[in-house]
C-alpha positions in Angstrom: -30.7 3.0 -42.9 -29.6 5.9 -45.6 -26.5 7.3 -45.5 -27.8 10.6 -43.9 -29.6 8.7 -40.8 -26.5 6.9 -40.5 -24.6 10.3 -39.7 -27.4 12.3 -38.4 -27.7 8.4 -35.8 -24.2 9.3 -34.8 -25.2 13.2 -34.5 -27.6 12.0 -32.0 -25.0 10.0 -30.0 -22.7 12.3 -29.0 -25.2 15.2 -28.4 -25.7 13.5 -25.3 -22.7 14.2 -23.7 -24.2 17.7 -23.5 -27.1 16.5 -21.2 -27.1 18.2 -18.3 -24.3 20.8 -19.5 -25.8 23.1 -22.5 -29.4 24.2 -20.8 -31.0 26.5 -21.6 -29.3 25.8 -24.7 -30.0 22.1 -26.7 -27.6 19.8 -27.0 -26.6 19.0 -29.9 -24.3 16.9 -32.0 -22.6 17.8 -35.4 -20.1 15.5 -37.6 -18.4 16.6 -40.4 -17.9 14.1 -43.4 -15.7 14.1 -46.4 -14.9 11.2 -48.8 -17.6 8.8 -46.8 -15.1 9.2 -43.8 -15.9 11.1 -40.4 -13.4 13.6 -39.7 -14.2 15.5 -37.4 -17.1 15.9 -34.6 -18.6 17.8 -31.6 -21.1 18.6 -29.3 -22.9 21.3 -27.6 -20.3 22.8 -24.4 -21.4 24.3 -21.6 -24.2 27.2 -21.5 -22.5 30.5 -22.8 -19.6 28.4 -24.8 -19.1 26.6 -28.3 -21.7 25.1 -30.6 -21.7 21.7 -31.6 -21.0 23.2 -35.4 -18.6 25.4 -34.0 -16.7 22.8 -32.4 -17.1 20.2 -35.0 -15.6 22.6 -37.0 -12.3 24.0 -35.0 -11.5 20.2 -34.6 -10.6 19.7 -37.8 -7.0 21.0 -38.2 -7.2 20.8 -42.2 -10.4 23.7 -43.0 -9.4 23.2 -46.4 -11.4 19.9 -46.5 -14.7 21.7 -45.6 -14.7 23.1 -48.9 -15.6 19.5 -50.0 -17.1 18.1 -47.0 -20.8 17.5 -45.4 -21.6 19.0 -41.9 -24.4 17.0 -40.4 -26.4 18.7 -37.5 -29.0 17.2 -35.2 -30.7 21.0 -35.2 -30.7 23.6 -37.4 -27.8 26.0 -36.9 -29.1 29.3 -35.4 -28.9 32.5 -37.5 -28.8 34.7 -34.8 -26.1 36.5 -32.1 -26.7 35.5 -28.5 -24.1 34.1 -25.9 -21.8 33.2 -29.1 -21.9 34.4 -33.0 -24.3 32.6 -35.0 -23.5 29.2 -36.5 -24.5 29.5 -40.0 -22.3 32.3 -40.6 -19.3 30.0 -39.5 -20.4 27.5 -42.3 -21.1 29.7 -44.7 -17.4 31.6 -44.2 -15.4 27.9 -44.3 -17.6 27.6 -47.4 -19.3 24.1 -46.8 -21.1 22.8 -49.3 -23.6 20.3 -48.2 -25.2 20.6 -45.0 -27.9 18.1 -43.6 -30.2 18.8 -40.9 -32.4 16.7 -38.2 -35.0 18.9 -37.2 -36.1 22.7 -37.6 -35.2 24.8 -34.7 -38.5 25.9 -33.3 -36.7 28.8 -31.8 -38.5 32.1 -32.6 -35.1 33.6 -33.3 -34.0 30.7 -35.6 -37.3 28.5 -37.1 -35.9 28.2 -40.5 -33.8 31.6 -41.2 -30.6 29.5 -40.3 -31.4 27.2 -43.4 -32.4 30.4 -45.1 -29.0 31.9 -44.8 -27.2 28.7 -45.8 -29.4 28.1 -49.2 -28.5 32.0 -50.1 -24.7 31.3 -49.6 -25.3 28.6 -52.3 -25.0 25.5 -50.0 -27.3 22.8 -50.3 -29.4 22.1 -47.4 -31.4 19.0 -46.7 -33.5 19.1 -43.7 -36.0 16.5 -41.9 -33.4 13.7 -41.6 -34.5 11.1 -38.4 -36.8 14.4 -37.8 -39.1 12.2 -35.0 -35.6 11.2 -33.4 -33.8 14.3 -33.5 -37.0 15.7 -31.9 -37.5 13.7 -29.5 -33.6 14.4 -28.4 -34.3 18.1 -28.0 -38.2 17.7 -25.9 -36.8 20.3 -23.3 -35.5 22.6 -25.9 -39.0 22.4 -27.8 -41.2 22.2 -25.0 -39.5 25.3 -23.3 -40.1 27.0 -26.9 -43.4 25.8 -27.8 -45.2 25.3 -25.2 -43.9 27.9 -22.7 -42.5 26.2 -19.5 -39.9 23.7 -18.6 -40.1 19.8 -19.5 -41.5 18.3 -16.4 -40.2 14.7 -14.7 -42.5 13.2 -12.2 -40.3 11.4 -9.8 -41.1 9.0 -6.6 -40.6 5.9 -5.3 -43.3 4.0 -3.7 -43.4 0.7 -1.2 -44.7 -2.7 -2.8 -48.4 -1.8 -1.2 -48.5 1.6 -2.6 -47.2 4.0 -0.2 -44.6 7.0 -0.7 -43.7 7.4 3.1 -44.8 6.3 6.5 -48.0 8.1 8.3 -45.4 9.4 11.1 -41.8 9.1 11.7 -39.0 9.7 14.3 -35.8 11.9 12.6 -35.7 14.7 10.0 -34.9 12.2 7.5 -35.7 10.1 4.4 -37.6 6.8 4.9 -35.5 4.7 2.0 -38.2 2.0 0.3 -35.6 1.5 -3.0 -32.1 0.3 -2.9 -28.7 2.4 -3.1 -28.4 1.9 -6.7 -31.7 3.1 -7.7 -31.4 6.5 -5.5 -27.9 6.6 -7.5 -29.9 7.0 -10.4 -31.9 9.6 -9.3 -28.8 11.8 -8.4 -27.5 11.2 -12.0 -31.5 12.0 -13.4 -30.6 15.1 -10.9 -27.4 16.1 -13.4 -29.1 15.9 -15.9 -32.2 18.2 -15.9 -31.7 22.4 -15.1 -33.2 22.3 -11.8 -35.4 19.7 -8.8 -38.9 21.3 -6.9 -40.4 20.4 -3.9 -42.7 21.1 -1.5 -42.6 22.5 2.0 -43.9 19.3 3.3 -41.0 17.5 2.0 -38.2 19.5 3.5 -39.6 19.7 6.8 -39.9 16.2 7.1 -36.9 14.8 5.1 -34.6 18.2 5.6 -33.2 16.9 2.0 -29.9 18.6 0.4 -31.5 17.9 -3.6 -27.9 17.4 -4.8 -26.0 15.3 -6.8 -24.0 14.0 -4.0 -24.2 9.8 -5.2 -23.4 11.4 -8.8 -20.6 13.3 -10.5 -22.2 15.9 -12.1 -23.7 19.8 -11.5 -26.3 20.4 -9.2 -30.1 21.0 -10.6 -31.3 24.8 -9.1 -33.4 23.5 -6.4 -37.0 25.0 -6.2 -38.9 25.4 -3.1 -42.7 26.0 -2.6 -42.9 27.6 0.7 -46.5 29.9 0.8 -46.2 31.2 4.2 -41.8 31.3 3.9 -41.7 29.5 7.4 -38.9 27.3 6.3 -36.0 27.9 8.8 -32.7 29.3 7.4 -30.3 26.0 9.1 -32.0 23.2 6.7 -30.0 22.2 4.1 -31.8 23.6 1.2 -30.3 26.7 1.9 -26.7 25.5 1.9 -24.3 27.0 -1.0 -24.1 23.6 -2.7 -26.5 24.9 -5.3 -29.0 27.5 -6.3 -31.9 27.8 -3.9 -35.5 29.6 -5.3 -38.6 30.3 -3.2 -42.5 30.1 -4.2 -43.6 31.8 -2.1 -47.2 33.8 -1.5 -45.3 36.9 -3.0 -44.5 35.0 -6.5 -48.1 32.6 -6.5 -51.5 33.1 -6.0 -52.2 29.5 -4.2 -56.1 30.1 -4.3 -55.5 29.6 -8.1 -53.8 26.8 -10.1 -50.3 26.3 -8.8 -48.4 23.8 -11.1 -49.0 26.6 -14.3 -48.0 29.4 -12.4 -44.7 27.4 -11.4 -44.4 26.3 -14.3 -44.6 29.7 -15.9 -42.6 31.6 -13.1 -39.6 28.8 -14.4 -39.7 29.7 -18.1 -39.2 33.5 -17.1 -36.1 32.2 -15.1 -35.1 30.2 -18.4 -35.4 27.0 -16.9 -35.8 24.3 -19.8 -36.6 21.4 -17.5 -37.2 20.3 -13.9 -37.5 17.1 -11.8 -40.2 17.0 -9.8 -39.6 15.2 -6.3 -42.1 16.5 -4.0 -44.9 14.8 -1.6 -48.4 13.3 -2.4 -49.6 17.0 -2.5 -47.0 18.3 -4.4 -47.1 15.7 -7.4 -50.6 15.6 -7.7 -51.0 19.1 -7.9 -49.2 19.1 -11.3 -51.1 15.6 -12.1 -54.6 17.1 -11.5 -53.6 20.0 -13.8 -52.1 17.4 -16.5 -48.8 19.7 -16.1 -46.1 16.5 -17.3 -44.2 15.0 -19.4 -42.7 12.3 -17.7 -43.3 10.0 -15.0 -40.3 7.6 -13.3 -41.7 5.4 -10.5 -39.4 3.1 -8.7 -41.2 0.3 -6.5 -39.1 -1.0 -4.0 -39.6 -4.2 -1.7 -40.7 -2.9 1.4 -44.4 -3.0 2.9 -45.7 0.0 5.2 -49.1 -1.1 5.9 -50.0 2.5 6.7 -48.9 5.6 5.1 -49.4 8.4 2.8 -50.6 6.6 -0.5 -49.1 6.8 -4.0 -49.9 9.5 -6.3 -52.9 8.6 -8.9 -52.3 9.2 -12.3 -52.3 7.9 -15.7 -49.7 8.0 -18.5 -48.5 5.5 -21.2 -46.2 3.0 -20.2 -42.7 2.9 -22.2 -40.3 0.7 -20.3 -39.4 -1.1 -17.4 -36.9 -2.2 -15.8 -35.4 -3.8 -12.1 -33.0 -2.9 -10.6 -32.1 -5.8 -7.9 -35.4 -5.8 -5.8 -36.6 -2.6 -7.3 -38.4 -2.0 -9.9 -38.3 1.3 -12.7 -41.3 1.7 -14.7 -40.8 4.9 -17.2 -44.4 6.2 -18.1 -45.3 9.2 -21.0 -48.2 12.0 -20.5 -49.9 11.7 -23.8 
């Protein structure tokens, strides 16, 4: 490992302690280095506040260092006004020298004029360092950019013969097939991502909340599909724990394909990435239309017999992973 990936590694780490925080904006991590020495770092706040250069930067109490010092960035620093001034005019004011870059900001209002600006204030820029990592790191920033809708999670769990819920039930309510831990994790998976979608189906037969309740953490933006807007006003969707949006006949046309026109109808509301936790009919809408990025399945120990089968798909398998009885296999939409 050079010296750069070494820094840019440590960029990378804390970045994440934006996740969840920063969307629509990427989070990412910046250190500052002087004599071979970390001296100061920072991340991403939340959406609307500081940079990660910006904060890197007003944590160091001595600015006369930056004058000799390398600011290492996981993305290039944007070159253009939005919620906050742009970053590359903070570096080039405290007049940094040296400042290495991860990956190119793919951002319309950035791709390369941030490093532009930088090499015209006479610092030396070095881009492309861990450029697959720090890509990676920022999917729902790129994939909101480049490909013009949020980063989409496939999410269910499934019974050890296949099923994702009985054929019929008695309450209103979730049929658990995985273990508390595991639905702890999908509450912190819920944290992390902008907003959760559904179908009707689902709420009318589990009357979910789609909160972070088993997690500390912000609640995702929870997004309904409801055609015929039938759902009734006292489920708990439409509680003021979080964010509620319909899909309804009046946003969709449902005699067309659905998942791009959700997925479509989010980027205009500048969602960067959602978890998707509906039914059968729900997930394999956006599987039939290969609308996904990832896919987490938990398989937990229980048999139904009967029921509503699994979703059919195929991905690339990355990890997994048990968690007591359950099991967590991670797959990738290549």
């Amino acid at each position: 490992m050079t010296t750069h990936e070494y820094y840019i590694k440590r960029c990378l780490e804390i970045a994440k302690n934006g996740l969840g925080l920063t969307a629509p904006n990427p989070m990412v991590g910046s250190v500052i280095v002087y004599n071979n020495k970390i001296i100061s770092e920072g991340y991403t706040s939340a959406y609307g506040e500081n940079h990660a250069e910006v904060n890197a930067i007003n944590n160091l109490k001595n600015k006369e260092l930056l004058k000799e010092a390398t600011l290492y960035v996981t993305l290039e620093p944007c070159s253009h006004f939005g919620k906050t001034p742009p970053c590359s005019d903070l570096i080039v004011k405290h007049q940094i020298p040296n400042v290495v870059i991860g990956c190119i900001d793919d951002n319309p209002e950035v791709s390369g004029r941030g490093i532009t600006k930088l090499k015209a204030s006479g610092c030396h820029v070095t881009v492309g360092v861990l450029d697959t990592e720090c890509k990676q790191h920022h999917k729902r920033f790129f994939t909101f950019h480049n490909k013009k809708r949020p980063y989409i999670i496939l999410k269910w769990a499934e019974t050890k013969d296949g099923f994702i819920a009985p054929q019929s039930k008695d309450k209103k309510q979730p049929v658990w097939v995985t273990n508390e831990f595991s639905r702890q994790m999908v509450h912190q998976w819920r944290a992390e991502e902008q907003a959760i979608l559904v179908g009707t189906n689902t709420v009318l037969e589990d009357n979910p909340s789609l909160t972070v309740r088993d997690w500390t953490g912000k609640n995702p933006i929870r997004i309904v599909i409801d055609r015929q807007l039938k759902l009734p006003k006292n489920i708990s969707v439409f509680n003021t724990e979080a964010e509620t949006l319909l899909i309804s006949k009046n946003e969709a046309d449902f005699n067309m394909p659905l998942a791009k026109q959700i997925a479509s109808i989010l980027h205009s509301k500048n969602i960067n990435s959602v978890i998707i936790e509906g039914g059968l009919q729900t997930l394999q809408t956006f599987i039939n239309e290969n609308l996904w990025d990832e896919a987490r399945v938990f398989t937990g120990p229980t048999i139904f017999k009967h029921g509503i089968k699994a979703p059919q798909f195929s991905g690339q398998l990355i990890s997994e992973t048990h968690i007591l009885q359950d099991t967590l296999k991670l797959y990738v939409n290549n």
